[in-house]
N, C-alpha and C positions, 0 to 999 in steps of 0.2 A: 549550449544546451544540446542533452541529444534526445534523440525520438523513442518512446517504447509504447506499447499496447497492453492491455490485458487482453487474457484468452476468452474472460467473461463476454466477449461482445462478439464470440461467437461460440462459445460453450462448445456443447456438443456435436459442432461442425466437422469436418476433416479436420484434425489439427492442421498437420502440415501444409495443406494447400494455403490454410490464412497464413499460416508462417512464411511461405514462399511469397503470396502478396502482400504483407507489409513491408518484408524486403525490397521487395521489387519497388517500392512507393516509398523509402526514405526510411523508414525505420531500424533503428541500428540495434536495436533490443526486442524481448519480450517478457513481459511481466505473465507469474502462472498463480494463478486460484488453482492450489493442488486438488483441491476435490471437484474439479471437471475434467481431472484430467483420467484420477484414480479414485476407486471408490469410497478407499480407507487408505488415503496417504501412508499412512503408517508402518502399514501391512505390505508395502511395495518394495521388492527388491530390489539391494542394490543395483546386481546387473541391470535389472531395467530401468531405474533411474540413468544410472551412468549412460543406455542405450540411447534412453530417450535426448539425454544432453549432446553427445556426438549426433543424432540428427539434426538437430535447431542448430549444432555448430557448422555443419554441411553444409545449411543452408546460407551460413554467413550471420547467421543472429549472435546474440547472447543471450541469456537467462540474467535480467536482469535481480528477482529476487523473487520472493512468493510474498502473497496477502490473501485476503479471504481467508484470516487460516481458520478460524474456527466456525465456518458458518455449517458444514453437515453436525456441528457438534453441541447442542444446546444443552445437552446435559454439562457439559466444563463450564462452572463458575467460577468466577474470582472471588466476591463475595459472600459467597452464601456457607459453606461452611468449611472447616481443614481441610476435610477429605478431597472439597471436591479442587478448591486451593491445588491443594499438593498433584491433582489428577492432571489440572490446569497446566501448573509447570512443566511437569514431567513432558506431557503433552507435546507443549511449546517447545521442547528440549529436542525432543524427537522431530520436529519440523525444521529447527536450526541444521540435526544431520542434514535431512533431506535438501538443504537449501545446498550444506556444504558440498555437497554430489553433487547438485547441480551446477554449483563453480558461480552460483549467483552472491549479491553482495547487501544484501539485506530482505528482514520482514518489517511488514508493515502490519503495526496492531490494530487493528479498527474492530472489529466484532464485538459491536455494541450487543449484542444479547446476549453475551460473555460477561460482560459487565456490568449489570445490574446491581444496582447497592441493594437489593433485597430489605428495605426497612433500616439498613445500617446507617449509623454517623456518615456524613462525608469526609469528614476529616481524618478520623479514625480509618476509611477504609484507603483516601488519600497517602496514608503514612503505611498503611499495609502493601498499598502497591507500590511506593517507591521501594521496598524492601525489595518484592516478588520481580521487581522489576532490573532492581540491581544484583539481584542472583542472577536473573536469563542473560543479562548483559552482560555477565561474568565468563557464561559458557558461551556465552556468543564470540567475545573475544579470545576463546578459543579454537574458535571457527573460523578468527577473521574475517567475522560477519557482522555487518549493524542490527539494532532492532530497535524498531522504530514507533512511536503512541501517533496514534492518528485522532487527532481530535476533530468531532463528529459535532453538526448542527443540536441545540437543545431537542430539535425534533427525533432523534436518531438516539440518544444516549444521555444518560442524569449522570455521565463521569466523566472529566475533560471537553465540557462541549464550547471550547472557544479554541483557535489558533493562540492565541495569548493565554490562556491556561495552561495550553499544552506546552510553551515555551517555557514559563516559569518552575513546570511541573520537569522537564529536561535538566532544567539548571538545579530542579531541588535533589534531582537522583545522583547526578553530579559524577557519570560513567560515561569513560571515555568512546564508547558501543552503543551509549543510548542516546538515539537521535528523532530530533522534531520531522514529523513527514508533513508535509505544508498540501493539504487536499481545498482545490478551487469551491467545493460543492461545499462546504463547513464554511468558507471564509464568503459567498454568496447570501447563505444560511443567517448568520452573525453580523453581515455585512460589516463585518471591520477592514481596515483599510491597509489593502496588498501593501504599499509601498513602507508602512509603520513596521509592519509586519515581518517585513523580507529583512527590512534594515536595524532591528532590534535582536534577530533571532539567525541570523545570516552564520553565523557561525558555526549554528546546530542543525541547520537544514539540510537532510541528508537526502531526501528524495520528495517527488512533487506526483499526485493523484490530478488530471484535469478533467474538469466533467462537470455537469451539470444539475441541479439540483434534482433528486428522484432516479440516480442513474445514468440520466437524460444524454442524449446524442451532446458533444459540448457545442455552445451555440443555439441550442435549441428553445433553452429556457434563458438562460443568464448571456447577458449581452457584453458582458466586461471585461471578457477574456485578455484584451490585448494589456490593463492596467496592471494582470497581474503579469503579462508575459514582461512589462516592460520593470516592474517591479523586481524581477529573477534577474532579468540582464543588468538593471542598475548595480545591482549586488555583484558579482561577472558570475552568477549562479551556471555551473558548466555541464552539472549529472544530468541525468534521467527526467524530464517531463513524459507520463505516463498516461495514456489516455484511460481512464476508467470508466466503462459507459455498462449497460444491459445491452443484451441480444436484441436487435431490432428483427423480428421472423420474417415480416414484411418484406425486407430488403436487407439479408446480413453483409453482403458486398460493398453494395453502394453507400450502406450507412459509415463501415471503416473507410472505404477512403472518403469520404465527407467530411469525417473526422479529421484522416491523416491531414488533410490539404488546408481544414480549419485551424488546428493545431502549429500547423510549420507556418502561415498566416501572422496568428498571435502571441506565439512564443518564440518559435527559434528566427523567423525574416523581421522582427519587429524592430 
């Protein structure tokens, strides 16, 4: 397994100074929430994409992939009506560029307020989005890039809220770009059982969120870490374990490596 971070757990910080210290602490990647980095991803030019990935590669990083994609964006629904559907995709489309400039190798869907069934069928909007979902995965594999359903605690999301929904829901899309993202804070959430989980769906797991339930520093709330780390390695699960935590302001430093050192701990020395 190897180590990455999101930018989330220190937002609006220097970038590159946390960039330089998770290197310097084991980290071999970095996961980016594009809207802390740009105001309107969208809207940001190549050159400066391209700029911004020759610094992190200076540093010795990678650009693992982006997530957070839709959170400055509440107005994009999946299903609330065509228009805003079709806004949604395009959207997404446009994030897949950006990813591809970045030289990263997957999104991670989670953006529960994206996904409101608005009053809708489940089923109904369930069949909708393996459609919406095996188009994105289409231009994605044109990008040679994954994109990934992140299923979310019932607390969090009324669409995909198990690990094992999410699994089944991979295998119903049935695209070789669409891939399960296995997030510790959902399977804490569900309390369903890491090792079912890793050994059922081992196939499709393309990338792993760690973290704690509410955000949380990982370790802080949820004590289990090491079942799921040992869970990944039974499987020889090798990609990206990501820490996904909130800004602690208190202490944005000490809180990442707290993290880094909990993390290599329970997942990659287990």
């Amino acid at each position: 397994m190897k180590l990455s971070i999101s930018n989330i757990a220190w937002k609006d910080c220097d970038f590159y100074h946390y960039a330089k210290l998770i290197k310097d602490n084991g980290c071999e990647g970095v996961e980016i929430a594009p809207s802390c980095i740009w105001e309107e991803p969208i809207n940001t030019s190549k050159k400066e994409i391209f700029e911004f990935n020759k610094k992190i590669k200076k540093i010795g990083l990678e650009i693992v992939g982006l997530h957070s994609l839709l959170f400055t964006r509440p107005d994009l629904q999946l299903f609330k009506n065509k228009k805003n559907r079709d806004q949604t995709i395009k959207y997404i489309f446009q994030l897949i560029d950006i990813c591809s400039y970045l030289e990263g190798k997957q999104l991670v869907f989670g953006s529960p307020k994206n996904r409101v069934l608005h009053g809708n069928n489940y089923e109904k909007c369930k069949s909708q989005a393996a459609d919406d979902f095996y188009e994105i995965s289409e231009y994605s594999k044109k990008k040679n890039i994954y994109f990934c359903i992140e299923p979310l605690g019932p607390e969090d999301t009324d669409f995909i809220s198990s690990m094992d929904e999410g699994g089944e829901f991979v295998t119903r899309v049935n695209h070789s770009n669409f891939k399960l993202h296995l997030d510790t804070k959902a399977i804490f959430s569900t309390k369903e059982n890491p090792e079912k989980i890793a050994k059922k769906y081992k196939n499709i797991i393309q990338h792993v969120h760690v973290g704690d339930l509410k955000l949380a520093e990982p370790g802080k709330i949820n004590k289990n870490h090491d079942k799921v780390g040992l869970a990944l390695k039974n499987i020889n699960y090798s990609k990206y374990v990501s820490i996904e935590m909130k800004k602690n302001n208190d202490e944005v430093e000490a809180s990442i490596l707290r993290s880094i050192n909990y993390v290599k701990e329970n997942y990659l020395n287990i």
